[in-house]
VMD Tcl script that draws the C-alpha trace (Angstrom):
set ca {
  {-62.17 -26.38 -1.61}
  {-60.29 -27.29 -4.64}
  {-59.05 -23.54 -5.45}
  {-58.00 -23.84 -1.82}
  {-56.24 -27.56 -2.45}
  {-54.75 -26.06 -5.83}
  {-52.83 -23.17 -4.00}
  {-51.94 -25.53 -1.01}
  {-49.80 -27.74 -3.90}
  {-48.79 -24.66 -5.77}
  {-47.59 -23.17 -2.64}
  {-45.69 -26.41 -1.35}
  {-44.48 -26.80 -5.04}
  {-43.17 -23.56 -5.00}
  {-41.22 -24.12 -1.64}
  {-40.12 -27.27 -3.12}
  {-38.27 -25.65 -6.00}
  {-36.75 -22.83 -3.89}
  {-35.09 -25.13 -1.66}
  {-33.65 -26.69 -4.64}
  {-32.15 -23.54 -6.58}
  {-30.88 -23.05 -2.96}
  {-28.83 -26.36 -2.82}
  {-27.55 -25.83 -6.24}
  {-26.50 -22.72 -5.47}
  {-25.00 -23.94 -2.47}
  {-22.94 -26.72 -4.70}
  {-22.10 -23.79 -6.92}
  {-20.22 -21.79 -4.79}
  {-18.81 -24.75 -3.23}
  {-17.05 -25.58 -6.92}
  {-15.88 -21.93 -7.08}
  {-14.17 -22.22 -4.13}
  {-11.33 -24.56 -1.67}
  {-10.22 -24.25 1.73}
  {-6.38 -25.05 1.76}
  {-3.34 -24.74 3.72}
  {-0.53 -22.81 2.64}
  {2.93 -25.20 2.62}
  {5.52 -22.25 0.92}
  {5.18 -19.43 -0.89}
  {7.39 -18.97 -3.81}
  {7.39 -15.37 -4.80}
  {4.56 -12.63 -4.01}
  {1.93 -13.89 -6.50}
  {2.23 -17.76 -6.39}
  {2.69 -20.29 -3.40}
  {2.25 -24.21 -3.11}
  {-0.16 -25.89 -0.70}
  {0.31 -28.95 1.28}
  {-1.62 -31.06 -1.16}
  {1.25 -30.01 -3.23}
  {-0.63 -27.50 -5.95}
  {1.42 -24.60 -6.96}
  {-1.37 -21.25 -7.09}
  {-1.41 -18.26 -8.63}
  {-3.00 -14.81 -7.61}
  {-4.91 -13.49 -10.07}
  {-5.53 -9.66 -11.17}
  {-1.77 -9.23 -9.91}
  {1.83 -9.45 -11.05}
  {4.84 -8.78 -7.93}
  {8.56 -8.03 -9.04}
  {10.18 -10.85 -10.60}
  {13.47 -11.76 -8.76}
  {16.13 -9.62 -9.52}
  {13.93 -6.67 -10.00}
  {13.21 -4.03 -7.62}
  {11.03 -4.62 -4.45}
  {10.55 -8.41 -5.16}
  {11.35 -9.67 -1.45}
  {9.19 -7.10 0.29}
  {6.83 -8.38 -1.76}
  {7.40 -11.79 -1.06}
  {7.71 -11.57 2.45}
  {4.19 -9.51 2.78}
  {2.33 -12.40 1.07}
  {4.87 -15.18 3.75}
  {4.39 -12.97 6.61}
  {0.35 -13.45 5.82}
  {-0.40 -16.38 4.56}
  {2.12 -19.14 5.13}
  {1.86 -21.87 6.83}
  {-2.33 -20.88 7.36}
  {-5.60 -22.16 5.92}
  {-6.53 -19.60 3.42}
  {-9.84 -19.87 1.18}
  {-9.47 -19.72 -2.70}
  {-12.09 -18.60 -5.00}
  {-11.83 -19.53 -8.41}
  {-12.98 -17.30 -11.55}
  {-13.80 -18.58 -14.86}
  {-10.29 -20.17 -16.20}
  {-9.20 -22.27 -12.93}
  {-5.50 -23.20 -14.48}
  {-2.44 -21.64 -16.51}
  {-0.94 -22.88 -18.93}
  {1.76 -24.20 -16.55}
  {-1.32 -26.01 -14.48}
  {-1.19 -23.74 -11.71}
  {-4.57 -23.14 -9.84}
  {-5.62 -19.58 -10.38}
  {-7.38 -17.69 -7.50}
  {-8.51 -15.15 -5.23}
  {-6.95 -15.59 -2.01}
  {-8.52 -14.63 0.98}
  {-7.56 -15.20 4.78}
  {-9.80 -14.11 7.37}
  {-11.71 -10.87 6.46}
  {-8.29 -9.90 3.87}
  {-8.73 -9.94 0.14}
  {-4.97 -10.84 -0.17}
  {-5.07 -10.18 -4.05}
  {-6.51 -6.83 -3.09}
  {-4.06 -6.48 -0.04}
  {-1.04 -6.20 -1.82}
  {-1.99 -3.80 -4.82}
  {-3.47 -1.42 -1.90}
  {-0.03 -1.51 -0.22}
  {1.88 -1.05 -3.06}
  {3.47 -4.76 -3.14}
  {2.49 -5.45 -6.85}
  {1.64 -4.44 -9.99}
  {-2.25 -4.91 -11.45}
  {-2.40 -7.79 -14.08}
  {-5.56 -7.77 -16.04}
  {-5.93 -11.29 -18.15}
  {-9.32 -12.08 -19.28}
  {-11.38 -13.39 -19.28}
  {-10.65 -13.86 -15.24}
  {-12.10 -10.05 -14.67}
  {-14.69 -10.86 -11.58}
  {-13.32 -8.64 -9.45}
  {-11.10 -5.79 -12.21}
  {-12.77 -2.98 -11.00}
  {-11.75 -3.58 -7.32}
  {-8.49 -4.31 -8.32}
  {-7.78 -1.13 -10.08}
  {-9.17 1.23 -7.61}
  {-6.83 -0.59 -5.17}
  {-4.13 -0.09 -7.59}
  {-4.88 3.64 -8.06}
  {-5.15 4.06 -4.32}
  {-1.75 2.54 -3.72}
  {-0.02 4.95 -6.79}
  {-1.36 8.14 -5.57}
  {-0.75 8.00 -1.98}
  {3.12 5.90 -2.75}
  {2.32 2.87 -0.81}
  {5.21 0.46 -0.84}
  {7.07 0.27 -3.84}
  {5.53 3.59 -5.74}
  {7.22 5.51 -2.79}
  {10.09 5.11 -5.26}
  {8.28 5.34 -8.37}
  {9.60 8.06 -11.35}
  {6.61 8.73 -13.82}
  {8.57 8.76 -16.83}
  {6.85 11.06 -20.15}
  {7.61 9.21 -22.91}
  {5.69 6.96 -25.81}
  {4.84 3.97 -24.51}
  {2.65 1.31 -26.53}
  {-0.40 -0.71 -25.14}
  {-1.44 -4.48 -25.93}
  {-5.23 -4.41 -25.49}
  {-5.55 -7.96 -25.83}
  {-2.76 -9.05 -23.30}
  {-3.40 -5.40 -21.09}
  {0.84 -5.18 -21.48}
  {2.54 -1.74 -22.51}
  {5.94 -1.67 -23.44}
  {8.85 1.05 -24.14}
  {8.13 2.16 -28.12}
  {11.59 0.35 -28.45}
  {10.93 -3.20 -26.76}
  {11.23 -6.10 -29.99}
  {7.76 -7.26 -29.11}
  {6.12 -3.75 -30.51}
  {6.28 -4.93 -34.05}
  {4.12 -8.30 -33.10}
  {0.91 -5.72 -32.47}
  {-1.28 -4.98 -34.78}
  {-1.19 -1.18 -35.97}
  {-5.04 -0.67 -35.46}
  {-4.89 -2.23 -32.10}
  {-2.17 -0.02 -30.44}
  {-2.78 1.96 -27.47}
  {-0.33 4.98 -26.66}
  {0.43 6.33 -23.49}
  {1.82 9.86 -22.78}
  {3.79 8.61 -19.60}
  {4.06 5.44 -17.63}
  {1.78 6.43 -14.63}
  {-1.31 6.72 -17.44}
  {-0.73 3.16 -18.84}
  {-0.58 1.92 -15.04}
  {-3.87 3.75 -14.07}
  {-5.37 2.32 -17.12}
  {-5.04 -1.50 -15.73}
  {-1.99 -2.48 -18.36}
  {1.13 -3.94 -16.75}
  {4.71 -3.37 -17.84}
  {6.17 -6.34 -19.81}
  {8.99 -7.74 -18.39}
  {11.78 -7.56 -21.27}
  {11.57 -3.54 -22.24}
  {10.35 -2.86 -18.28}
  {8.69 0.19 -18.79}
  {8.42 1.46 -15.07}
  {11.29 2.81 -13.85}
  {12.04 3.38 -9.67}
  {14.78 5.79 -8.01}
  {15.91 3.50 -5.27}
}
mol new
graphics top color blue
foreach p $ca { graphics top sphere $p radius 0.5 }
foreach p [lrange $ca 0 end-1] q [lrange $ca 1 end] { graphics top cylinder $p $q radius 0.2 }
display resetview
């Protein structure tokens, strides 16, 4: 009888505890994660909500205004996500440096982060340690290169020297003033733009090392 008592206390004690890790897990994803509405967005990576926080997609960098494609891709991420209630999930490092929120967007069943590096709208922009969901990224990336979605319908793959930043996941034109501030030991070299791409590194933005025949 008091084996049978024993396991009866185990057994509810057990129960107990799993219905516990299951509530903290519960308030663990709820942390990770906000449901807000989308006021404006500002370019294709970053829009302001109607609580008045400015957010910014990670994994992904879209043309910078002047440069080419920048209001396709701002008007994909408008067109699907302005003015709706979109979910954010957070990753490790929840702000910038200029106190935006950093997230994964998503709006119904669409990855939006995902969304627009499949259809060509954006560059990939690796920044650890926010890397949850890298590999997905790339793949969309590569997907969107090799079958010229969006703006790679206009890419040229230019075969030159170009130099990779591990540490920021940047590669820049051997000629760009902001070679000299990496480390010999830690440069990566690329044959031609399209490998630095399809290795996850993003062209910096003063040498621009990706090149487009509009």
């Amino acid at each position: 009888m008091n084996t049978l008592k024993n396991g009866l206390r185990k057994e509810i004690k057990g129960k107990k505890i799993n219905k516990y890790l299951k509530y903290l897990l519960l308030l663990l994803f709820l942390s990770c994660t906000a449901q807000v509405k989308v006021k404006e967005v500002i370019d294709g990576d970053t829009f302001v909500t109607f609580s008045g926080e400015k957010v910014r997609l990670i994994g992904i960098d879209t043309p910078e205004e002047g440069r080419f494609y920048y209001y396709q891709a701002k008007n994909a991420l408008k067109n699907l996500i302005e003015g709706k209630s979109v979910r954010l999930e957070f990753d490790i490092v929840k702000k910038d440096i200029y106190n935006r929120l950093l997230a994964y967007v998503f709006i119904d069943t669409i990855f939006v982060n995902y969304y627009l590096l499949k259809n060509g709208f954006s560059y990939i922009y690796t920044f650890p340690p926010n890397l949850k969901y890298i590999n997905k990224l790339r793949k969309a990336l590569d997907y969107a290169i090799r079958n010229k979605k969006g703006m790679w319908k206009s890419f040229f793959n230019e075969k030159d020297l170009f130099i990779g930043d591990p540490e920021r996941f940047e590669f820049h034109r051997r000629n760009c003033p902001k070679v000299p501030e990496i480390p010999y030991h830690q440069r990566v070299y690329f044959k031609s733009s399209l490998k630095a791409l399809l290795e996850g590194y993003h062209p910096h933005k003063l040498c621009n090392p990706v090149r487009f025949i509009k």
